[in-house]
C-alpha positions in Angstrom: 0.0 0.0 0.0 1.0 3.8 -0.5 0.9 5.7 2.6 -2.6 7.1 1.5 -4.0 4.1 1.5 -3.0 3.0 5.0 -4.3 5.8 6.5 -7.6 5.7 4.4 -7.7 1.9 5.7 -7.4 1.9 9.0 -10.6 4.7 8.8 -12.9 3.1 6.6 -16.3 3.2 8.6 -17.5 -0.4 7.6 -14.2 -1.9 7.2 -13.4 -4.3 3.9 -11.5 -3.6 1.0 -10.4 0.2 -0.3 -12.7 1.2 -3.1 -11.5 2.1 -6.7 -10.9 5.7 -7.6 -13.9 8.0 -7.9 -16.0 5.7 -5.9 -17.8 7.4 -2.4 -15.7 6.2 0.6 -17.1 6.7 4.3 -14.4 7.6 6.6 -14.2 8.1 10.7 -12.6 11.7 11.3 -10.3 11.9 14.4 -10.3 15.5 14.4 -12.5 18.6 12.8 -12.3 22.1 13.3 -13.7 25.8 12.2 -12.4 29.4 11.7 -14.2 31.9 12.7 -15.3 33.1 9.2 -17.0 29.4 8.4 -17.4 28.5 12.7 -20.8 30.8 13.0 -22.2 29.2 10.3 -21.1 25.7 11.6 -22.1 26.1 15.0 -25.7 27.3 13.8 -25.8 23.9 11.9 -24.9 21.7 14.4 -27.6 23.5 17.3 -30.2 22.8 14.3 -29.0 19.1 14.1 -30.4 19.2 17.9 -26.5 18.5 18.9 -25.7 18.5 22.6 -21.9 17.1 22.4 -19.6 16.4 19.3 -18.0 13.2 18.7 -14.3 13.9 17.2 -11.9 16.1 18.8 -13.1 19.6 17.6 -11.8 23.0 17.6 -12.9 26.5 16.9 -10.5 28.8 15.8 -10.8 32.5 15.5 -7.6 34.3 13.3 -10.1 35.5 10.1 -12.3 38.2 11.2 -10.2 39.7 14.1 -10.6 44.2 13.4 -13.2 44.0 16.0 -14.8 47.3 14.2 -17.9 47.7 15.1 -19.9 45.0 17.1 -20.3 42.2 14.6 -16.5 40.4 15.0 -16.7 40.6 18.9 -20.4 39.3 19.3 -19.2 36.3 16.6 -16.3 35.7 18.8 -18.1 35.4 22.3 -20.8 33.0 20.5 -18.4 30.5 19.0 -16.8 30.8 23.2 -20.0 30.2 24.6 -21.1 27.7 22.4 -17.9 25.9 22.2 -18.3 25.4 26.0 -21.9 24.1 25.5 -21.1 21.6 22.4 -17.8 20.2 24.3 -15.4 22.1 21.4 -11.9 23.4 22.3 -12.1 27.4 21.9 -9.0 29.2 20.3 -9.4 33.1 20.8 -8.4 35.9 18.7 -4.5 36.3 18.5 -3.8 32.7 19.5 -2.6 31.9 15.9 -4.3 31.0 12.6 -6.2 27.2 12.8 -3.7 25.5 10.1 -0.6 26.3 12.0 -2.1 25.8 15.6 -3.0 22.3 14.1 0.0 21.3 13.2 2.0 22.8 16.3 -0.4 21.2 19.0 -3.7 18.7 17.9 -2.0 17.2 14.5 -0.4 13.3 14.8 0.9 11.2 11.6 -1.6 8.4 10.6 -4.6 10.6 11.8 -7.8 11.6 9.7 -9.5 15.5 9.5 -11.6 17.4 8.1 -11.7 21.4 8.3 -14.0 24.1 7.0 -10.9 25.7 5.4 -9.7 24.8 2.0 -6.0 25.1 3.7 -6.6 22.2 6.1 -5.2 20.6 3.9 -2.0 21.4 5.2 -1.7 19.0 8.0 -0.6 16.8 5.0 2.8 17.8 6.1 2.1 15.5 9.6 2.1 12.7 7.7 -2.2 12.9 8.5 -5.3 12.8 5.7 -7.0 16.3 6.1 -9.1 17.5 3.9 -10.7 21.2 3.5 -14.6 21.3 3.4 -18.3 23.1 3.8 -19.1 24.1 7.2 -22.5 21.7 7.2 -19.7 19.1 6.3 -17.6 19.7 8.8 -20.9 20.0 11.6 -22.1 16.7 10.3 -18.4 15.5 10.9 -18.7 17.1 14.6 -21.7 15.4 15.1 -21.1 12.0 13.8 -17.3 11.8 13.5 -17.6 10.4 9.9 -17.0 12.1 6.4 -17.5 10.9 3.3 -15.7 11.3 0.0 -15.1 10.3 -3.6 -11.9 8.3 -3.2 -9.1 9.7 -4.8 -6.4 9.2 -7.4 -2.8 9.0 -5.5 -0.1 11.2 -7.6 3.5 10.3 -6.1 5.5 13.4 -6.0 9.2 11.7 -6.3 11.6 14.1 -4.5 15.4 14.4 -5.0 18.2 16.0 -3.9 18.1 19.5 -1.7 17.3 22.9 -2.3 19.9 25.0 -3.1 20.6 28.3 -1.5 18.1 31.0 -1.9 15.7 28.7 -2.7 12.8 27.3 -0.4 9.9 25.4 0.3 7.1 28.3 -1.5 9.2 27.1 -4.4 8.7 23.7 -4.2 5.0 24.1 -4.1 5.6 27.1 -6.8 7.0 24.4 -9.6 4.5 21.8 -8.5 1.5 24.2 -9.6 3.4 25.0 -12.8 3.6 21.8 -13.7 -0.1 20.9 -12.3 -1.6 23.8 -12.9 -4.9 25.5 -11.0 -7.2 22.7 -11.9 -4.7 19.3 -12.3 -5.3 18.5 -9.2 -8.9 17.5 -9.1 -9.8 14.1 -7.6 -6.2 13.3 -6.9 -3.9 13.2 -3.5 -0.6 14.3 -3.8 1.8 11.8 -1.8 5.6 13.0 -1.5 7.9 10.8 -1.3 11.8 10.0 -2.6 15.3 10.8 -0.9 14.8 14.6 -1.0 12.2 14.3 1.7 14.8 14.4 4.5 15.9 17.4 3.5 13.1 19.4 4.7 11.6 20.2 7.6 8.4 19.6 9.2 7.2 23.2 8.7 8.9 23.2 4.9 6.7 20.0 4.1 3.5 21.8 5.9 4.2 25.0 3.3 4.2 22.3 0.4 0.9 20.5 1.5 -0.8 23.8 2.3 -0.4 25.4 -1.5 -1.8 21.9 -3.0 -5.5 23.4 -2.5 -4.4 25.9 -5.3 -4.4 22.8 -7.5 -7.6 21.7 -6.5 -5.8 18.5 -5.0 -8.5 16.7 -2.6 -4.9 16.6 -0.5 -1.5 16.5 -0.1 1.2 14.0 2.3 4.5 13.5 3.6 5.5 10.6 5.1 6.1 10.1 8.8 10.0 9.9 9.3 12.8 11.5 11.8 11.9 15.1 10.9 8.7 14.7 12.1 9.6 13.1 15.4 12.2 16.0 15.6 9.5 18.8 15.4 7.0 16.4 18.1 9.8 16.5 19.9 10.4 20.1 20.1 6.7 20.8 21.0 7.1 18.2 24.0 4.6 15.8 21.5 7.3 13.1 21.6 4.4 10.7 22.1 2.1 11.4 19.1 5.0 10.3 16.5 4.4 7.0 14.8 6.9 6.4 11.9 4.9 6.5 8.6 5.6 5.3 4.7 4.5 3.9 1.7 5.3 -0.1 1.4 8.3 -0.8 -0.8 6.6 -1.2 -4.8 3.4 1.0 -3.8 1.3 1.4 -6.7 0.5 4.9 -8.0 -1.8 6.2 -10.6 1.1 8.9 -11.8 4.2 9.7 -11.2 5.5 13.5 -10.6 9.8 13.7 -10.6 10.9 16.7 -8.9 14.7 17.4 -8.6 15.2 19.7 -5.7 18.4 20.8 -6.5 17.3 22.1 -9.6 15.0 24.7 -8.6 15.5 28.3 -8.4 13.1 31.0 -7.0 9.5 31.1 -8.8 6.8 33.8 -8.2 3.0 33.4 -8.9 2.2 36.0 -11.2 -1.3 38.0 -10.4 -3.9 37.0 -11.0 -3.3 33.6 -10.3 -1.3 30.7 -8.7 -1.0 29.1 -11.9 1.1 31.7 -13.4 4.7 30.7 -12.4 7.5 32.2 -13.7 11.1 32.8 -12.8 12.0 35.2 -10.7 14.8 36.2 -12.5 12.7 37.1 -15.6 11.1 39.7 -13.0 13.7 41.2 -11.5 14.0 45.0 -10.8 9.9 45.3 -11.0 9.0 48.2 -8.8 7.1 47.1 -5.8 4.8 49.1 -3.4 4.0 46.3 -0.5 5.5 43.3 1.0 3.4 40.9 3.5 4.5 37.9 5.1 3.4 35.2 6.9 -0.3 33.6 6.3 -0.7 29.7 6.8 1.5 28.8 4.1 4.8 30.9 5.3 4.6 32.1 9.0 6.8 29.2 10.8 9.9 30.7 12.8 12.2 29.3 10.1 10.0 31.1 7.1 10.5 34.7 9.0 13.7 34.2 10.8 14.9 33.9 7.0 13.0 37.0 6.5 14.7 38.7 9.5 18.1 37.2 9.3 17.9 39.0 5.2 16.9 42.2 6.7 19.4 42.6 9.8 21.2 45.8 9.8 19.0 47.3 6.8 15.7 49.7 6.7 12.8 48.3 4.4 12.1 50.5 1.3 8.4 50.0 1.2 5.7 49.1 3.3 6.0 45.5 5.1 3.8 43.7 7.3 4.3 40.4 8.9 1.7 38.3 10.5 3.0 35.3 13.2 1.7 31.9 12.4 1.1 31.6 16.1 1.7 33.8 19.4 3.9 30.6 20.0 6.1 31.9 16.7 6.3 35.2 17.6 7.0 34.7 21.3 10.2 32.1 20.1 11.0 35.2 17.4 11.0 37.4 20.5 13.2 35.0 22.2 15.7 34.8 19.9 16.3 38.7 19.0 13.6 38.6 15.9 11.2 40.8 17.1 13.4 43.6 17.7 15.7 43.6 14.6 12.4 43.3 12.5 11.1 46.3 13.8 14.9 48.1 13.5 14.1 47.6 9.9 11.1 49.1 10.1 8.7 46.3 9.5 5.3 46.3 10.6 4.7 43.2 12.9 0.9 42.9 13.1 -1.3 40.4 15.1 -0.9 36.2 14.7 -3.9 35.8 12.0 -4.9 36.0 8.8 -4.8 39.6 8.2 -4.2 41.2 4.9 -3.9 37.5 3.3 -8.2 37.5 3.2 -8.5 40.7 3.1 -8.8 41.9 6.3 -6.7 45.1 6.4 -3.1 45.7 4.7 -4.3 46.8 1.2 -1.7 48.2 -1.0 -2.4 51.5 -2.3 -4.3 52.1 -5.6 -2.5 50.5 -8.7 0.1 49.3 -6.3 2.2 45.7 -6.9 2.0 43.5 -3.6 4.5 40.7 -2.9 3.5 38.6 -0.4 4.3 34.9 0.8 0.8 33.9 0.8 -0.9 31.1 -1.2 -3.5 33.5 -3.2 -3.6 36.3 -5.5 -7.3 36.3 -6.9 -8.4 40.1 -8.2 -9.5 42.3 -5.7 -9.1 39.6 -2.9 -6.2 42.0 -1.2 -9.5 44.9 -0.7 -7.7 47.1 -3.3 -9.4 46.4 -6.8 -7.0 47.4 -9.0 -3.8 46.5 -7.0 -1.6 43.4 -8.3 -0.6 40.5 -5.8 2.0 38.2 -6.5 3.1 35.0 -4.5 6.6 34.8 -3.4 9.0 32.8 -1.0 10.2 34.7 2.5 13.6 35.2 1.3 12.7 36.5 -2.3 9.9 39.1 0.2 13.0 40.2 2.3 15.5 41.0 -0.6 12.7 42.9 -2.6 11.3 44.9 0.4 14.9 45.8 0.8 15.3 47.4 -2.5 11.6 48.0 -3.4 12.0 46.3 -6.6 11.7 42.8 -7.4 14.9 40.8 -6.1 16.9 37.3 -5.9 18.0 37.0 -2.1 22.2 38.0 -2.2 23.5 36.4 0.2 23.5 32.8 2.6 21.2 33.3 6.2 22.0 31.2 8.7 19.3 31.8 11.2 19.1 31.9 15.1 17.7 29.2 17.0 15.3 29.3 19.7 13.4 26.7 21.7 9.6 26.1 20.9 7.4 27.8 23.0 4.1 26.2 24.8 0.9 28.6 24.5 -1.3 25.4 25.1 -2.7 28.2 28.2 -4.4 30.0 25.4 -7.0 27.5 24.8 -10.2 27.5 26.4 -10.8 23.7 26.8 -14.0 21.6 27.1 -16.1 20.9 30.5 -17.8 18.1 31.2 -21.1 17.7 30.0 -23.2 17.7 32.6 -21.6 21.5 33.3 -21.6 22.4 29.7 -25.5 21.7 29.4 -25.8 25.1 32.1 -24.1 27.1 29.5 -25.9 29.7 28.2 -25.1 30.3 24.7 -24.6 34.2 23.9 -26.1 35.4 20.2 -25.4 39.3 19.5 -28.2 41.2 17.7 -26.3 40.0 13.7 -26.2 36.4 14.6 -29.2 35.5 12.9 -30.8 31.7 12.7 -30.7 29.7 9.5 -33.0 30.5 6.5 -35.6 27.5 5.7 -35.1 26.4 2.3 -38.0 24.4 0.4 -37.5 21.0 -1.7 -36.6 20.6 -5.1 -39.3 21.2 -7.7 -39.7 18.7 -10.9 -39.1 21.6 -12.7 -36.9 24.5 -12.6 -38.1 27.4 -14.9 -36.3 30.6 -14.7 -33.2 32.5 -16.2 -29.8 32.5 -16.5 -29.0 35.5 -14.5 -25.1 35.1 -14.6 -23.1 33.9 -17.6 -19.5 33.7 -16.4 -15.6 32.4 -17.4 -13.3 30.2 -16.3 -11.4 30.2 -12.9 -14.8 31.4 -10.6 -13.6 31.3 -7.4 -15.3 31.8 -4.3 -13.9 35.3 -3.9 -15.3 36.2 -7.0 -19.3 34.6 -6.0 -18.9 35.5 -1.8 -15.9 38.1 -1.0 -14.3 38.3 1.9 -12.0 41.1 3.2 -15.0 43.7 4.8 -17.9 41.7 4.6 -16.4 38.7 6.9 -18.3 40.1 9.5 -21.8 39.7 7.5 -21.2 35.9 7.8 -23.4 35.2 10.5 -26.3 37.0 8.7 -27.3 35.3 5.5 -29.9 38.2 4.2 -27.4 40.5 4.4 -24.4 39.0 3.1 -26.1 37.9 0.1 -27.3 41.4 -0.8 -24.1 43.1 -0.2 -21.7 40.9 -1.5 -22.8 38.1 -3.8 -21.0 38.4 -7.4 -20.9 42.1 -6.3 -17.1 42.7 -7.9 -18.6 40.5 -11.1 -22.2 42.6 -11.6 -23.1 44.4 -8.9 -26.5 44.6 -10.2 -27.0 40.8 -9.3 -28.5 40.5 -6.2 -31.3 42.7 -6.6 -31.8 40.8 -9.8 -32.0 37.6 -8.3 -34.3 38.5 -5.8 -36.4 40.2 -7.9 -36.6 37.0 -10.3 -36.8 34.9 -7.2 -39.6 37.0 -5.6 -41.5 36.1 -9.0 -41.7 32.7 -8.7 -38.6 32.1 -11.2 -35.6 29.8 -10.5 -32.0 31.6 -11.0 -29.5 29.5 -13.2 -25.9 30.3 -13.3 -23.6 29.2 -16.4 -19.2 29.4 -16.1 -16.9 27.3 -17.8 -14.3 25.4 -16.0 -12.4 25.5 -12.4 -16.2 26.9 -11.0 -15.5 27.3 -7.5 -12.1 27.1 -6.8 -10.2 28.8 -4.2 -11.8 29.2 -0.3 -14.3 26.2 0.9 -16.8 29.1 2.2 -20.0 27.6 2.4 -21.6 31.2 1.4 -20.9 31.1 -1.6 -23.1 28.6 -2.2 -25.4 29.9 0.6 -26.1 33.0 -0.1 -27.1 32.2 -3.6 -29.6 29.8 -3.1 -30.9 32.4 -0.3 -31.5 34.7 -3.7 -33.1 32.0 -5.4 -30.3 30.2 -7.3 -31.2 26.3 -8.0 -29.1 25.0 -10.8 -25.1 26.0 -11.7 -24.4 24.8 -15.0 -20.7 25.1 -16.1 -18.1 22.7 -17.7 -16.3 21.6 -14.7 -16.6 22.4 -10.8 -13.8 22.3 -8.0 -14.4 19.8 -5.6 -15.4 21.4 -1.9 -17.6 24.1 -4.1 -19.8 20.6 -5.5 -20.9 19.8 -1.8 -21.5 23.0 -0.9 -24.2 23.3 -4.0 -25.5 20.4 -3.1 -25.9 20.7 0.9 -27.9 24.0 0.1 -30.0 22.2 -2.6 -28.6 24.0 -5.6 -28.4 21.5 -8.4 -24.8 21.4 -9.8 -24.3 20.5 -13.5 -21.9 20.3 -16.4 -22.5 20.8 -20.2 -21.9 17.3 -21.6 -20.8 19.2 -24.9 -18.3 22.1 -24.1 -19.9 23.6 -27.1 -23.3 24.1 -25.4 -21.9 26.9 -23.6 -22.0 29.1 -26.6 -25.9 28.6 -26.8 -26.4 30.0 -23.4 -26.6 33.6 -22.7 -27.6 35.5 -19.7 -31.3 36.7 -19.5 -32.0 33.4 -21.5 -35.0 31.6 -20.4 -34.2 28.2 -19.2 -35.9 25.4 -18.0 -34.7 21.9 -16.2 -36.7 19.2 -15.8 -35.2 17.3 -12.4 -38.2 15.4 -11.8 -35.8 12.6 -11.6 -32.4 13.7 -11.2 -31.2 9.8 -12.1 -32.5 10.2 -15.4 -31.2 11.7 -18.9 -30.8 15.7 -17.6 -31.4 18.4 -20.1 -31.6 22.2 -20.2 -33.9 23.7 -22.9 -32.9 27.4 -23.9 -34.0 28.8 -27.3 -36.0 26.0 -28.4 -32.9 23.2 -28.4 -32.4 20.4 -26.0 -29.1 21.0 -24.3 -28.0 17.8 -22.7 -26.8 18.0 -19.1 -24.5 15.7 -16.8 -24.9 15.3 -12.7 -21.9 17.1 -11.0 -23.6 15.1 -7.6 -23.0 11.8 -6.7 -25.8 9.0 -6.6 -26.1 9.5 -2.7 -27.0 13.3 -3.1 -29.6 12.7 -4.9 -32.2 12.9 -1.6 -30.4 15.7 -0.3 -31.1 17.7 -3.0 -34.8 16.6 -3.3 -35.1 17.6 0.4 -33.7 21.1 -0.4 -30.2 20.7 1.1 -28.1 18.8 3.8 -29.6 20.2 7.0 -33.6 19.8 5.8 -32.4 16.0 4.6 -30.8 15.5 8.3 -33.8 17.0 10.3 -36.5 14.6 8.2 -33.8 11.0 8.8 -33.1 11.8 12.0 -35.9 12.5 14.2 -35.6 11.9 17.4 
């Protein structure tokens, strides 16, 4: 067996044989967790399921939605506290750390399963563990039943050799792997590294590599279990969760991937996309107006001690900010000198959290070229419409904030070390049950309960309100940045923000239509989807009366999403359809019997239609969505 396989194994809910490739698999979950910008939502789903005490080990974390402007972030923050302590969940507050890196530092073990309502979840992967990034109703079913399931995946070998060479690092790895992948390759596959240049990196390098395969639209990524992982569980006094980890000797694969590590040099992510890698070389002397680092993908005390060790001695030229993975990471930076020589060189060390990386503060300025060491540059994601972001390793930041420009780190770092620090005293832990059941749960006036949705018709009939490209990503349907807050208040995310950067005439055009009596259809082409797994974005549609997304291909978390909020997902069977279809066409769907021969008729012609859903969502979506289907299977 691969190593994918073993771990898939051992949590296979009835046992028997691994299924073949594309074929639903039913897994037990050892661990899920929330951010605050999915948790609200997640929390409001599992007190509808009529919860009183998850089954996994569970965690809210709050690192998205952290400004506290206004009363919205705070009032979100004390319910997911209070209901945390009612549901038996550990509570992470504000400016503990983000949730991916406060995995991996304190609740991640090899061999274990996840499931997170985060896309970047995914980058537990680096453990040696099988995390994957979800909806929040799949993550609440997970809470509540400690199962998931999913279409089993394809396992890609990534063959590692050699060592990176200086001046090159781990954002580059994952850098090459997307141009040779690409945005979309990664569908329905798990990417397991493996090869002699494993050893050459460290935990927190492997965790930068696994985090960045959600840009490929990977289901996830692995490492194997070996001495550097034992080495970091050692450092974080976890000696006792390492279990050594590896594919059997002749493991089959369904491809192969040959990477030669001491062949890379340092890549950048051209906006507006992860998929456009180039050199960084071709780049060089680019004038830049911004440098960020840190987010989930580069924030360990290796990724900015780098950064600092560059800058010692020297002033920034332009604007930097840096963002902590954890409090733990900046308190061992403060330990070891860090902090202060960062701010001698005038960079801006802000809170441990997401920050400007979704959008919440640190725009650059109008026009302006960002480089930052995050793991997205979609448009306007960075709260500045017509600013440019492009993705770059923490050594390529530190040498271009230095000269303003576009550079190629100069010189070797050899960085100080610093003992791990324990911040495990920042978590608010569970009580027992019978004292969690007096806990009063605390809802502010914008945490409002969930909309009822109604069944599935046997016919849709409306219009196509949206006709859209390629590359949709949930940015583009639900933005972030300054209307997290909303999140807890479907009405009024959906009419502030849905497709708003795309047409911001939309929402009151769907309502409209939906106030008629007429069922909104969207149309795209391929990768619909991609990017964050919020749940909104399939939410807030179907709360303006969306019921069918017809497109040529979907990413995979956005698929589950449509489908637990009863919005029937669809591709074109012929790529050429797409060209019939135009927006204020009138449409109509029969899904009397969504196991049938599907069809869309537009303009007189018979448009045939295949099922994005799997076989076993075919009840859900009758019912209206996941949480109706739950209430009428599970009473009592």
């Amino acid at each position: 067996m691969n190593l994918t396989e073993k771990i898939i194994s051992r949590h296979l809910v009835s046992g028997g044989e691994l299924p073949s490739a594309g074929e639903v698999v039913l897994l037990t979950i050892d661990e899920a967790f929330t951010q605050d910008a999915t948790g609200t939502m997640c929390m409001l789903q599992l007190e509808a399921m009529g919860i009183k005490r998850v089954k996994p080990l569970s965690v809210n974390f709050v690192d998205h939605s952290m400004m506290q402007s206004g009363f919205r972030n705070p009032d979100d923050h004390e319910y997911l506290r209070t209901v945390s302590r009612k549901l038996g969940i550990i509570y992470s507050p504000p400016g503990t750390g983000i949730c991916h890196f406060l995995n991996i530092e304190n609740f991640v073990k090899p061999g274990m399963t996840g499931i997170g309502a985060d896309s970047h979840t995914v980058n537990a992967g680096g453990m040696g563990a099988i995390f994957f990034g979800a909806g929040g109703y799949d993550v609440a079913l997970a809470m509540a039943t400690g199962e998931y399931s999913i279409p089993m995946p394809q396992v890609v070998q990534v063959h590692l050799t050699g060592a990176l060479p200086e001046g090159v690092m781990a954002m580059d790895v994952i850098l090459k792997m997307l141009s040779i992948v690409g945005v979309k390759g990664g569908k329905g596959k798990i990417f397991e590294y493996a090869g002699p240049g494993v050893a050459s990196l460290s935990l927190t390098e492997r965790a930068t590599i696994t985090n960045m395969g959600a840009e490929m639209g990977a289901s996830t990524s692995i490492f194997p279990s070996d001495e550097r992982t034992r080495e970091y569980l050692v450092s974080r006094r976890r000696g006792n969760d390492y279990q050594p980890m590896a594919a059997d000797e002749g493991a089959q694969y369904a491809d192969r991937i040959d990477i030669d590590l001491s062949g890379l040099e340092p890549l950048i992510a051209i906006y507006p996309s992860p998929g456009n890698v180039e050199k960084i070389s071709e780049h060089a002397g680019t004038p830049v107006n911004q440098v960020c680092v840190g987010s989930c993908t580069n924030s360990s005390f290796e990724n900015i001690a780098s950064f600092a060790e560059l800058l010692k001695g020297q002033r920034v030229a332009v604007d930097t900010l840096l963002y902590p993975g954890s409090r733990a990471v900046a308190m061992q930076l403060a330990n070891s000198g860090y902090i202060t020589s960062l701010w001698q060189s005038g960079v801006r060390v802000m809170e441990n959290g997401c920050g400007a990386c979704i959008g919440q503060g640190g725009s650059p300025v109008s026009k302006g070229l960002s480089l930052r060491t995050f793991n997205r540059n979609f448009p306007k994601r960075s709260g500045t419409a017509d600013a440019q972001v492009h993705l770059v390793s923490p050594l390529v930041a530190a040498a271009s904030a230095l000269s303003g420009k576009v550079s190629m780190p100069d010189r070797r770092v050899e960085i100080t070390s610093a003992p791990q620090v324990d911040d495990t005293a920042s978590f608010v832990m569970p009580i027992p049950q019978q004292q969690a059941e007096q806990v009063e749960v605390v809802r502010g006036p914008n945490i409002m309960a969930l909309p009822d949705f109604d069944g599935l018709p046997e016919r849709l009939e409306g219009e196509v309100l949206l006709k859209l490209g390629d590359n949709i990503s949930t940015d583009d349907i639900q933005p972030a940045g300054i209307y997290l807050p909303l999140r807890s208040n479907v009405k009024e995310y959906a009419m502030q923000a849905t497709f708003n950067q795309v047409d911001s005439t939309f929402s009151e055009r769907a309502v409209a239509h939906r106030d008629t009596g007429g069922h909104g259809v969207l149309v795209g082409r391929e990768n619909y989807g991609q990017g964050s797994s919020r749940e909104h974005a399939a939410l807030c549609p179907r709360w303006l009366g969306i019921r069918a997304v017809v497109v040529a291909q979907f990413a995979r978390i956005h698929v589950a999403n449509l489908v637990n909020f009863g919005i029937v997902p669809l591709t074109f069977r012929n790529m050429g359809d797409y060209e019939k279809v135009n927006q204020g066409d009138r449409v109509s769907i029969d899904v009397s019997n969504l196991e049938a021969d599907l069809f869309m008729i537009v303009n007189g012609e018979k448009l045939p239609l295949d099922p994005a859903f799997e076989p076993k969502d075919v009840e859900v979506l009758k019912a209206g969505g996941a949480l109706p289907y739950f209430k009428a299977t599970h009473r009592g």
